[in-house]
C-alpha positions in Angstrom: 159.2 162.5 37.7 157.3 159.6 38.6 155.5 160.3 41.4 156.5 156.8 43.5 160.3 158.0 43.1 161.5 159.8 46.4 164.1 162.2 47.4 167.5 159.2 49.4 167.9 162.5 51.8 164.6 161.4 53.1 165.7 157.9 54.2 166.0 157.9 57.9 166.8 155.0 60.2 165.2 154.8 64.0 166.0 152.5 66.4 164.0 151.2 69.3 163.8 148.6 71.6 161.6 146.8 74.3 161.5 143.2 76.7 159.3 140.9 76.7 157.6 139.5 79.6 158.5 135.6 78.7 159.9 133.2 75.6 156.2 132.9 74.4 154.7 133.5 71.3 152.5 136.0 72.9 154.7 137.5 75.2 156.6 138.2 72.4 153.2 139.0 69.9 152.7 142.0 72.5 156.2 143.4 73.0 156.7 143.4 68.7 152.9 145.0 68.6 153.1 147.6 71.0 157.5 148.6 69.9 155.8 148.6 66.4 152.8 150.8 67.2 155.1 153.2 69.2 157.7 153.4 66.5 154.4 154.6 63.6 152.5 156.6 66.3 155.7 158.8 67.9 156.6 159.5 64.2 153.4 160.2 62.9 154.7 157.4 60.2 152.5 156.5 57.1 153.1 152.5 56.6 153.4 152.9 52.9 156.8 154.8 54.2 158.3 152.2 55.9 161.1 150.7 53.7 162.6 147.8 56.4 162.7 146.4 59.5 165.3 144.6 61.1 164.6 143.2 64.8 167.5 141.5 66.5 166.6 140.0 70.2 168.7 138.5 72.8 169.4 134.5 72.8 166.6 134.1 75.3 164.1 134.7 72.9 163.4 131.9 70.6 159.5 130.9 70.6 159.0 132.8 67.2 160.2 135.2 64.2 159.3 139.1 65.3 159.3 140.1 61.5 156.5 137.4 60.9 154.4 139.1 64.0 154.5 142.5 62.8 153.9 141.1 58.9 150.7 139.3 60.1 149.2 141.2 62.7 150.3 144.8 61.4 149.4 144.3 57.9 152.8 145.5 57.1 153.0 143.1 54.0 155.1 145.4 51.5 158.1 145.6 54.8 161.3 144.1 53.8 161.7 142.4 57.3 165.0 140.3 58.9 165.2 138.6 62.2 168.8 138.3 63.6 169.8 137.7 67.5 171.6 140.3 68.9 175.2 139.4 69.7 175.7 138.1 73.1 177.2 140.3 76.2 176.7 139.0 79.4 175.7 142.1 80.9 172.4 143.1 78.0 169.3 143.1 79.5 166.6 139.9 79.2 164.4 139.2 76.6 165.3 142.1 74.4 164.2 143.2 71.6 165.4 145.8 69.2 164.7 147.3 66.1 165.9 149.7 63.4 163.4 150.9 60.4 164.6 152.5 57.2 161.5 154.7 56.7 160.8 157.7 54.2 160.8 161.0 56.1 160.2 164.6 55.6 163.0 166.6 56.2 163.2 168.7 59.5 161.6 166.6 60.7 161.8 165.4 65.0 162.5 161.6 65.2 161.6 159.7 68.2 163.5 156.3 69.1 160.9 154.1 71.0 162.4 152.6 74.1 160.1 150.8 76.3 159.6 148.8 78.9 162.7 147.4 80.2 164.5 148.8 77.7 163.8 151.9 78.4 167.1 152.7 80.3 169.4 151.6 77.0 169.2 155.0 75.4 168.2 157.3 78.4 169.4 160.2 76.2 166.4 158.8 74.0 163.7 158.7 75.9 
């Protein structure tokens, strides 16, 4: 077997989420780095393994394309990527942003969701 084939029981999704401090570029730049960063770091993930990311983020958040921050500033240049905005509920938190990753990983093994900042009280089970 070709060693680049892998085992579909070892596609996992995780889900995270974090705010952003404004609707700028780098407001937004340093929320995508450092949701990004947790995601790999609390998962012990290897780049390589990371199949896609999707980031959705509220209507308030429209200076610039998450997947394009993560793609330039995270070398993560082999990640299918999609930006969508989340749907709208009066009652979701600003300046949101989420994200789910498909990623390769080892059976067994503990997954942890990311929830930061002021996000961190979506998924308080989570955290």
């Amino acid at each position: 077997m070709n060693k680049d084939y892998f085992d579909i029981e070892n596609i996992t999704a995780i889900r995270g989420a974090t705010t952003s401090n404004g609707n700028t570029i780098k407001e937004i730049e340093n929320s995508v780095i450092e949701l990004t960063n947790e995601l790999i770091s609390q998962n012990g993930l290897d780049p390589k393994k990371i199949l896609s990311i999707t980031f959705t983020v509220t209507k308030d958040l429209d200076a610039c394309f998450p997947a394009s921050i993560a793609r330039k500033c995270l070398g993560l240049d082999s990640v299918a990527f999609l930006d969508c905005q989340q749907m709208y509920v009066p009652s979701d938190i600003d300046f949101c942003i989420r994200l789910m990753a498909l990623v390769i990983f080892p059976s067994g093994a503990s997954i942890n969701h990311p929830y930061l900042r002021g996000a961190s009280n979506l998924r308080s089970d989570r955290c």
